[in-house]
C-alpha positions in Angstrom: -58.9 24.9 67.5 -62.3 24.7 69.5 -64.6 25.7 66.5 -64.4 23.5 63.2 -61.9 25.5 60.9 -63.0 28.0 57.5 -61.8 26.7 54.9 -61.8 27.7 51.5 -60.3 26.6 48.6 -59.9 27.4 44.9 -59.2 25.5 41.8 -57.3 27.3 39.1 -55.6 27.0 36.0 -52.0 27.6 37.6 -52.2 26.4 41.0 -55.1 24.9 43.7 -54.7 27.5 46.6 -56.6 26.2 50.1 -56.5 28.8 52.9 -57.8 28.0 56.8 -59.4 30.5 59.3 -60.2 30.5 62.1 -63.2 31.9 63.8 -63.2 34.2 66.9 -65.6 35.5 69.3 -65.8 38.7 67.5 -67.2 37.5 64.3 -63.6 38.0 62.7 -62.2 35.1 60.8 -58.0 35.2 61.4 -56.1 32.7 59.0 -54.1 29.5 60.7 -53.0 27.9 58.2 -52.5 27.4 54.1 -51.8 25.1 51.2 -51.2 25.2 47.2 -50.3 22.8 44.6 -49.7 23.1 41.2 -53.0 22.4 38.7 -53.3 19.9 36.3 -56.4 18.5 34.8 -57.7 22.3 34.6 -58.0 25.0 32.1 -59.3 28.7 32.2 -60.8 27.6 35.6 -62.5 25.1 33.9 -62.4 21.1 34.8 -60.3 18.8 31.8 -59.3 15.8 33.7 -61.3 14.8 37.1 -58.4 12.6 38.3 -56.1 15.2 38.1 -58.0 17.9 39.5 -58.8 15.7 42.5 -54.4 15.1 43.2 -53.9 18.6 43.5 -57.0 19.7 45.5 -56.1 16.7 47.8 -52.8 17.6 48.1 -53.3 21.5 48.6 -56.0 20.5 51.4 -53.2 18.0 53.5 -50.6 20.8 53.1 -53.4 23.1 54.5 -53.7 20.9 57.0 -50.1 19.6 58.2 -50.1 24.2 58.0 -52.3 24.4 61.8 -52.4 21.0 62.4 -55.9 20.5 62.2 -58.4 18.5 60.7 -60.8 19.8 57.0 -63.5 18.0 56.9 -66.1 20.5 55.0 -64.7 23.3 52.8 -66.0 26.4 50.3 -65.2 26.8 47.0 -64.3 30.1 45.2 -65.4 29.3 41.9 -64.5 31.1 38.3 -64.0 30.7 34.4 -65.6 32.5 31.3 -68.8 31.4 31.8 -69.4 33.8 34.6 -71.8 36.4 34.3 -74.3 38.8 35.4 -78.0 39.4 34.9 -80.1 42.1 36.7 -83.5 41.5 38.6 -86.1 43.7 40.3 -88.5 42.7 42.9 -91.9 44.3 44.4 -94.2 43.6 47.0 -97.3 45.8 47.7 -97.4 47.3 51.2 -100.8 47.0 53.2 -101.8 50.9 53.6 -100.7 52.6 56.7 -98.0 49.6 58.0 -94.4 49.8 57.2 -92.2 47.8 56.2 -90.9 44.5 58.0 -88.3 41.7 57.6 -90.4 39.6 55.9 -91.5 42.3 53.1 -87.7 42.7 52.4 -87.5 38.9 52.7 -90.0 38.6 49.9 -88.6 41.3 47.7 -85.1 39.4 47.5 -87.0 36.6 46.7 -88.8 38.2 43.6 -85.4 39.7 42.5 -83.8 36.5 42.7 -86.4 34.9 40.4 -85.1 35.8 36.7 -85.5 33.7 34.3 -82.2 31.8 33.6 -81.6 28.7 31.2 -82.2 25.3 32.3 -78.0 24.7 32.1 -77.1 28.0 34.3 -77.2 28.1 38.0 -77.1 31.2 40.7 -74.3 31.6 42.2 -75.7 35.1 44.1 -78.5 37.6 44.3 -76.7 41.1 45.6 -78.8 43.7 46.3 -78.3 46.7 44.5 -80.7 49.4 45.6 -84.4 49.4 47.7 -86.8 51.8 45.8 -89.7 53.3 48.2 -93.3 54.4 46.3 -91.1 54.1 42.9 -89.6 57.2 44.0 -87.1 57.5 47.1 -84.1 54.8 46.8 -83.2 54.2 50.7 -80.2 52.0 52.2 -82.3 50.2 55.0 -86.3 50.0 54.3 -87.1 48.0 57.4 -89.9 50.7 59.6 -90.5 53.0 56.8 -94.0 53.7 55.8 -94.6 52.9 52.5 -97.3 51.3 49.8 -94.7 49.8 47.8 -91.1 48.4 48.2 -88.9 47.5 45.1 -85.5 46.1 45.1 -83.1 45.4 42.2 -80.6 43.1 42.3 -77.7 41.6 40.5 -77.9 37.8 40.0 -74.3 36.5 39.0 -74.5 32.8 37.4 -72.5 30.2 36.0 -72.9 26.9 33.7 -74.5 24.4 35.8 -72.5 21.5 34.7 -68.9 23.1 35.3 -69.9 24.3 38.4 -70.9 20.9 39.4 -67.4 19.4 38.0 -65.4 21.8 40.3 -67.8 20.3 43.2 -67.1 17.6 42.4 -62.9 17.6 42.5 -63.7 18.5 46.3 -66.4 16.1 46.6 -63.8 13.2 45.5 -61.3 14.3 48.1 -63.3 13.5 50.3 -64.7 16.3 51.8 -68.2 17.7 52.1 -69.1 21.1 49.9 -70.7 23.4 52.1 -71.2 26.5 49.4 -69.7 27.8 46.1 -69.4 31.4 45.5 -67.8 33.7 42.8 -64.4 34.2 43.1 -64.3 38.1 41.6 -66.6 38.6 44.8 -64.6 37.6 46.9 -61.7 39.4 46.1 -63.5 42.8 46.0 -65.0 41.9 49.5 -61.5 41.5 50.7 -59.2 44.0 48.8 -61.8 47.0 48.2 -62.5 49.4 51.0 -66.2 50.9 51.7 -64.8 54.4 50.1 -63.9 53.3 46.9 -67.3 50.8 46.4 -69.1 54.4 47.1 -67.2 56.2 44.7 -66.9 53.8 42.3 -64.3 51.1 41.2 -63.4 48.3 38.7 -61.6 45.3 40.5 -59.8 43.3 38.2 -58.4 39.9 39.1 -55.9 38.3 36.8 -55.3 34.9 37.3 -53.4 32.2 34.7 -56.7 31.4 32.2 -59.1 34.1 33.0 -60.1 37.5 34.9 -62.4 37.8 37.0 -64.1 41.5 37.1 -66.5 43.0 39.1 -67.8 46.8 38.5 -69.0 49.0 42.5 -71.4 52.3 41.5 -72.7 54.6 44.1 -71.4 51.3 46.9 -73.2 48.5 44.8 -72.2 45.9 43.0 -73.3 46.9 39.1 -71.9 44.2 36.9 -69.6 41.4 37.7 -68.2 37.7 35.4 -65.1 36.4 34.2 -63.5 36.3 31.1 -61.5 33.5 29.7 -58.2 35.5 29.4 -55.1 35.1 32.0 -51.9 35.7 32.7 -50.8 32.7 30.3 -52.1 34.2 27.0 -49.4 36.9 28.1 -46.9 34.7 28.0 -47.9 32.7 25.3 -48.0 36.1 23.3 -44.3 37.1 24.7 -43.2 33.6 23.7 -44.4 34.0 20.3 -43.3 37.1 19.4 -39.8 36.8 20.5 -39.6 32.8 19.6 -38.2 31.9 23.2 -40.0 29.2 25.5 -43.0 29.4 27.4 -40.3 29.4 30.1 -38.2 32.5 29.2 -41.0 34.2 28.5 -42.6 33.5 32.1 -39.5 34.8 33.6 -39.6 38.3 31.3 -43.4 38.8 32.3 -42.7 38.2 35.8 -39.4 41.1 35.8 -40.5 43.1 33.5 -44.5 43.4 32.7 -46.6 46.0 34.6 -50.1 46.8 35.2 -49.5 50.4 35.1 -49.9 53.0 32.2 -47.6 55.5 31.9 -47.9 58.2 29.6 -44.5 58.1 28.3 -42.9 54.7 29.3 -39.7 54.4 29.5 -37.6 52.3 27.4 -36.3 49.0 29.2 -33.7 47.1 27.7 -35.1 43.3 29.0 -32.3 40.6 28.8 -33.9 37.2 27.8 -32.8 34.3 30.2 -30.9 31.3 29.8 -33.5 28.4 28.7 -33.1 26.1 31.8 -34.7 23.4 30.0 
């Protein structure tokens, strides 16, 4: 590798998953290399035992590593867990009369929009812009060289708990390697799974994981609510365990052949043979 690998890593309540990229001269990131080991010391994507948390991340990252043979010195984190969520926040900036407007107006509207009023022991994760309003009247994709007297911008500000954020940072930290951002994992799985036609027409990406689900709502091609809630996989099969009184186990096996995702208006029945307990 010439350039200093992507990485990007994620700490959950099932497994920590590390994945490498690499960058090339087109701008497009192609991935080298991964890594994945299973969690302990986490819940709901949520930090319970530092020590742990640090193992797996550590050994997720040398797997990801040994992958391309390269060196991870600096990483991101795709962060989750039920605290998660969304507030909205609008902007304005008066434009001088008979200019139009520039970078640096837009600069200052996201600015504005960013600044909402969040609780001491919550941190921003991301300001998304959701739509540029012209005169209060005309909402425009691109205001930059339009005459106007006054731009407005809202914007979606996704945030989490300060302090469990900074214990996921931390795991990496303790490695050792260097944080270079955090950002919401939902988002990053709609950037990478959702194509531009259905953010315009609208969508609802759901992502499942073992102890929550991350969720983030596209309307007219902008991002209109997104968090997480503290619900997985596991509480499936914690449910399927309890109401058939077989082992956690068993009952992962029967979710993993059997469950589905999909309504269907008239399921069929499924006769679902329970497996041996191999423990």
């Amino acid at each position: 590798m010439g350039m200093p690998p992507v990485v990007g890593i994620e700490i959950g309540t099932t497994k920590v998953a590390a994945v490498v990229g690499e960058m090339r001269r087109d701008g497009n990131v192609v991935i080298v290399g991964s890594g994945e080991h299973p969690s302990t010391g986490v819940r709901k994507g949520e930090i319970t035992n530092l020590d742990h948390a640090v193992v797996c991340a550590r050994s997720a990252l040398k797997m990801a590593e040994d992958s391309c043979n390269a060196n991870i010195y600096e990483v991101y984190i795709a962060v989750s867990g039920g605290h998660i969520q969304s507030s909205t926040g609008k902007g304005e900036v008066a434009i001088s009369a008979g200019h139009t407007v520039t970078h640096d107006d837009v600069e200052q509207v996201i600015e504005l929009a960013k600044a909402i009023n969040l609780p001491a022991e919550r941190r921003m994760l991301h300001a998304i812009p959701q739509r540029f309003v012209i005169d209060d009247q005309n909402t425009v994709d691109q205001p930059i060289g339009l005459e106007a007297a006054k731009l407005s911008l809202h914007a979606l500000v996704i945030h989490g708990v300060r302090a469990r954020l900074n214990n996921i940072e931390k795991v990496v930290s303790n490695v050792p390697v260097t944080v270079v951002g955090s950002a919401f994992s939902g988002l990053c799985s709609a950037l990478s799974v959702l194509s531009d036609e259905q953010r315009k027409a609208g969508v609802v990406m759901l992502d499942m994981g073992g102890g929550k689900t991350d969720y983030v709502v596209y309307a007219d091609g902008a991002v209109a609510l997104a968090g997480s809630l503290g619900v997985g996989g596991d509480h499936v099969t914690n449910d399927i365990a309890h109401a058939f009184s077989i082992p956690i186990g068993q009952a992962e096996i029967l979710k993993r052949q059997y469950g589905s995702a999909v309504v269907q208006e008239k399921p069929a029945a499924v006769e679902a043979e329970v497996p041996p307990d191999g423990g």
